[in-house]
N, C-alpha and C positions, 0 to 999 in steps of 0.2 A: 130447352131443358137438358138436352144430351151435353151442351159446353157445362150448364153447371155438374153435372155428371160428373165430366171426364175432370174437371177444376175441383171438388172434391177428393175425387180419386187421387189425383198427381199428389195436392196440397197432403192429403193423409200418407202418402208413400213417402214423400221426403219427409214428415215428422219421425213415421216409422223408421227410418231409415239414418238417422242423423245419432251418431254415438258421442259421448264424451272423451276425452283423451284416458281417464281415469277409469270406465267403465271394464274395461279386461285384466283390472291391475291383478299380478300375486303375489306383491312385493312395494315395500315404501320405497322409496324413488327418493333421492336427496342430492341434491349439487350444492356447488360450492360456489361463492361471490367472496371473491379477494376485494373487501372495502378499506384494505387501507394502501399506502404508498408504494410497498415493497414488491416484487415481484420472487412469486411463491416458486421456485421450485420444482418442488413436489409439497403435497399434501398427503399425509396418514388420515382417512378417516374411520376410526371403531378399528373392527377386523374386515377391514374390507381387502379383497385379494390383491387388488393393484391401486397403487395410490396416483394419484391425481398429478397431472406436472404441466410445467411451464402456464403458469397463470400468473396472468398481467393483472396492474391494479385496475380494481371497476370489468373488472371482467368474471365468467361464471364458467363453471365447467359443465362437460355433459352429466346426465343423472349418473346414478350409481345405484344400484338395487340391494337391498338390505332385509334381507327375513325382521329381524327385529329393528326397531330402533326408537330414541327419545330425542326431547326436545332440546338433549344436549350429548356431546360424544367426547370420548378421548380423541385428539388432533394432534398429527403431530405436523408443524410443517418447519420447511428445510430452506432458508434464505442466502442463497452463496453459504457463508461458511455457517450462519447461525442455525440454531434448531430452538426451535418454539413449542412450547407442550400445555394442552389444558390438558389434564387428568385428575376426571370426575370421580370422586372416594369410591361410588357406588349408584347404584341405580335403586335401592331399597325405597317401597313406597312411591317412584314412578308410576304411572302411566304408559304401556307401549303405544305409538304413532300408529293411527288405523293407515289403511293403502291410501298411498296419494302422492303427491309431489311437494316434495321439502324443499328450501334454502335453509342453508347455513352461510350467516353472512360473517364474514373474517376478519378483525381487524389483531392489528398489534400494537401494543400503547409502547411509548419511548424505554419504558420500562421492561420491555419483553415478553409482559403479560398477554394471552391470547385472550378476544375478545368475541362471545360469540352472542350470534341474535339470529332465533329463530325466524322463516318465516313461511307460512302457508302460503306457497302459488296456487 
């Protein structure tokens, strides 16, 4: 009787005890996946304070913290000589991102158009 005791007990403390990565958020969390060929630079995301640099293709940066943000942002990135720009008219009728962790996956078409695709990790 005392092992199932003490095997309840354990079994309840580690459920107690087990957090989500997401659970202490106070901020959306969003990185970046350069999916296409080129290797980025830097990256401008929104107004974020320090932009993102040397990202290889197929590769993601660290998060980046963001009081606000949507499911799509101004970018600017910087390839050797080129600069590449999505800029969104406006955010009117959005939705803000509740706390959590974002992708923003990157690509650029032959045409120099930025290509973005949200995605919920």
């Amino acid at each position: 009787m005392k092992r199932c005791i003490l095997l309840m007990v354990f079994l309840a403390t580690i459920t107690l005890s087990c957090t989500d990565r997401d659970d202490d958020l106070v901020a959306v969390n969003i990185r970046i996946k350069n999916a296409s060929e080129l290797v980025f630079d830097s990256v401008q995301v929104g107004e974020a304070e320090d932009p993102i640099t040397a990202l290889n293709p197929d590769d993601y940066s660290d998060y980046q913290e963001f009081e606000t943000a949507y499911t799509y942002a101004f970018i600017q990135i910087t390839s050797g000589e080129e600069i590449f720009t999505l800029q969104p008219i406006d955010f009117v009728g959005e939705t803000p991102l509740p706390l959590g962790f974002y992708t923003y996956e990157l690509d650029v078409t032959d045409t120099g158009e930025v290509l973005l695709t949200f995605v919920i990790d």
